[in-house]
C-alpha beads as a LAMMPS data file, in Angstrom:
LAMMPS data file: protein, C-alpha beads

110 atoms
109 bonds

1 atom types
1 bond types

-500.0 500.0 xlo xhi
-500.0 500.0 ylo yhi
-500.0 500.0 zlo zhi

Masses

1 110.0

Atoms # bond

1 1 1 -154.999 -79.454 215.228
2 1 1 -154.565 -76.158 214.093
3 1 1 -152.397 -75.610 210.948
4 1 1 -149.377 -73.809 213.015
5 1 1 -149.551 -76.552 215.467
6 1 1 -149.112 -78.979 212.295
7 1 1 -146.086 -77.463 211.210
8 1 1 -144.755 -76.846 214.266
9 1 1 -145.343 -80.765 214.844
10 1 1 -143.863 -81.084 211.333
11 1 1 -140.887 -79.274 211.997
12 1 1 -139.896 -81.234 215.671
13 1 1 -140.136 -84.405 213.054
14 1 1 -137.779 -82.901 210.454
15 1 1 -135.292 -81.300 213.107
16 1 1 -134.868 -85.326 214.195
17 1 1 -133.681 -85.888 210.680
18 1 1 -131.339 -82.456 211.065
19 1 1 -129.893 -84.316 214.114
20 1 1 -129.205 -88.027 212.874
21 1 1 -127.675 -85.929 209.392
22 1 1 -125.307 -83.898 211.712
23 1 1 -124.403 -87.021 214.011
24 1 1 -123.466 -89.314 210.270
25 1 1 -121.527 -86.223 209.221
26 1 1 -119.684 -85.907 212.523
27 1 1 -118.971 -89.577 212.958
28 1 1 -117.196 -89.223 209.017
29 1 1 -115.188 -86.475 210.388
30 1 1 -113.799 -89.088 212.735
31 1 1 -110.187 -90.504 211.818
32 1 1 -111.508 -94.108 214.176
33 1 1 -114.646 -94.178 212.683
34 1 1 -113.163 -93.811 208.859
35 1 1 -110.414 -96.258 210.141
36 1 1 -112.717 -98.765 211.234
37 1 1 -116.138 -98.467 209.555
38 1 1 -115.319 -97.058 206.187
39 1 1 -111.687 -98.762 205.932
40 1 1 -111.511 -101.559 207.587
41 1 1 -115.750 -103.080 207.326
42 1 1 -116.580 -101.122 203.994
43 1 1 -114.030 -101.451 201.625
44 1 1 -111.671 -104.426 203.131
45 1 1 -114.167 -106.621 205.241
46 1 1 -116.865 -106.612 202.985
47 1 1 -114.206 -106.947 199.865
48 1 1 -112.727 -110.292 201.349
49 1 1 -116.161 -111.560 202.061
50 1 1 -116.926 -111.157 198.304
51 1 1 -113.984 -112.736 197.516
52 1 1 -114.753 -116.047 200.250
53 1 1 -118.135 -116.502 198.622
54 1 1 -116.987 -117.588 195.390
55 1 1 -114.361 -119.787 197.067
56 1 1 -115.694 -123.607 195.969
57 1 1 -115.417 -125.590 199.322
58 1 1 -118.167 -123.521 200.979
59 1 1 -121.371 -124.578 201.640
60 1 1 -124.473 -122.932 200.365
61 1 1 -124.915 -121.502 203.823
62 1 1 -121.498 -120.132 204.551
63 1 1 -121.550 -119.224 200.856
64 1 1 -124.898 -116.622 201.658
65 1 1 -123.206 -115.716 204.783
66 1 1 -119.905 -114.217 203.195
67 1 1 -122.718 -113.115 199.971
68 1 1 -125.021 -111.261 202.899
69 1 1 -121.539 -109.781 204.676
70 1 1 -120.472 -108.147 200.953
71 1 1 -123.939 -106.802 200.905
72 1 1 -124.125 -105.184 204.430
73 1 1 -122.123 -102.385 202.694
74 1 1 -123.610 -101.394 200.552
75 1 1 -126.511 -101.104 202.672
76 1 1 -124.929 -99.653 205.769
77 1 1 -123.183 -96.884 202.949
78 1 1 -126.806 -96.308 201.660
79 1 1 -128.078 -95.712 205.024
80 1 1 -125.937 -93.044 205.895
81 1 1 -126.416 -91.390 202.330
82 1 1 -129.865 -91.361 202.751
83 1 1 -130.175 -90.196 205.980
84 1 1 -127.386 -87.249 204.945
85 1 1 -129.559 -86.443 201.692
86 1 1 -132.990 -86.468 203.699
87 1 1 -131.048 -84.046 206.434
88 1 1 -130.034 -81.816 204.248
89 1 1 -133.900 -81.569 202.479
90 1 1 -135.107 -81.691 205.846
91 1 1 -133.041 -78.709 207.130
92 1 1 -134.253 -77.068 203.762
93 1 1 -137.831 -77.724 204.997
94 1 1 -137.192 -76.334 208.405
95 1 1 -136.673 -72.698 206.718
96 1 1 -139.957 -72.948 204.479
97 1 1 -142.034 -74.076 207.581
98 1 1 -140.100 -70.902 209.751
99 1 1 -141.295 -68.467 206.412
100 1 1 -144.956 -70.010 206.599
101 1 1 -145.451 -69.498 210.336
102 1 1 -144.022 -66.328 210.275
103 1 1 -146.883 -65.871 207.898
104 1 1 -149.614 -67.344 209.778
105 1 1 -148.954 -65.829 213.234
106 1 1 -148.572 -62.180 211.302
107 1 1 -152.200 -63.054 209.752
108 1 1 -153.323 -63.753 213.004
109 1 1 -153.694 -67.759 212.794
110 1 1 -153.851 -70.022 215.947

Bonds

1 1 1 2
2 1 2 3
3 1 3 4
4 1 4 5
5 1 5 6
6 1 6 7
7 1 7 8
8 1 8 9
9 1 9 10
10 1 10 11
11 1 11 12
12 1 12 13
13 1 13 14
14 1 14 15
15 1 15 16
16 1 16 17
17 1 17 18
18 1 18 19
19 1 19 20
20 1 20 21
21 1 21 22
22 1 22 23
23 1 23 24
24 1 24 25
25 1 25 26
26 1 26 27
27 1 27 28
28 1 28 29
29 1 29 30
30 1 30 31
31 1 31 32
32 1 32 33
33 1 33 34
34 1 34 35
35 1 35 36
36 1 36 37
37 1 37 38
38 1 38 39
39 1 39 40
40 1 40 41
41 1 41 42
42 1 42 43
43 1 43 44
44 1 44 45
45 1 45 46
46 1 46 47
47 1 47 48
48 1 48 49
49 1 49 50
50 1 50 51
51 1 51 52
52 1 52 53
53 1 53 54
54 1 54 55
55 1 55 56
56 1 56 57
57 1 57 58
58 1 58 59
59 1 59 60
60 1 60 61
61 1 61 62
62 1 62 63
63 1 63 64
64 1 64 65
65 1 65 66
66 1 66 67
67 1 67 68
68 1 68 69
69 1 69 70
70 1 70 71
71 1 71 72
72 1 72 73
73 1 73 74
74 1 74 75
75 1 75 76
76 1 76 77
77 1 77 78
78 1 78 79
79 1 79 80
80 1 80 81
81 1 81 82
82 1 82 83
83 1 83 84
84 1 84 85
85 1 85 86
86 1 86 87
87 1 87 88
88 1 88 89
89 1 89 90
90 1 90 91
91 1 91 92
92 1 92 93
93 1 93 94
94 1 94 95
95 1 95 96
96 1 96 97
97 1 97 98
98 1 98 99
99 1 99 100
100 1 100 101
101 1 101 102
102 1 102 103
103 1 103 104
104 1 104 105
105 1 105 106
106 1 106 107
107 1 107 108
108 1 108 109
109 1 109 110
């Protein structure tokens, strides 16, 4: 593989990461989704489940359960962070790989 078709293969992979950073951001921009996902599961969900697990007539298991829901999240708000953050490098990344093909094809690479 030729070092413009690895960037060019490089740059398909990071414009997926462009996409899925565009699609969190829209979905934020959503009053239902910000209603439901960030109000309602984020901050009150997860907050009462915190508060069940350290209610004393709950077994071990339910006990993890309502531990595991206060955790989801955090890792569900990590998730989107992440894949914002890696969008936003990744789109940064897109430009660099246009300036060195630009590059190569005026030196006359393949």
């Amino acid at each position: 593989m030729s070092e413009i078709q690895e960037l060019e293969a490089e740059k398909v992979r990071l414009a997926r990461r462009v996409t899925l950073r565009d699609q969190i951001l829209k979905l934020s921009e959503n009053f239902e989704f910000r209603k439901v996902i960030h109000d309602g599961f984020l901050n009150e969900e997860c907050a009462r489940s915190a508060r069940m697990a350290g209610e004393p007539t709950l077994t071990d298991v339910e006990r993890r359960n309502m531990l595991d829901m206060a955790m989801a999240a955090g890792h569900l708000q990590r998730y989107l962070s992440a894949n914002v953050q890696m969008g936003h490098q990744a789109a940064d990344s897109i430009i660099q790989i246009d300036g060195a093909l630009e590059e190569l094809r005026a030196e006359g690479a393949e």
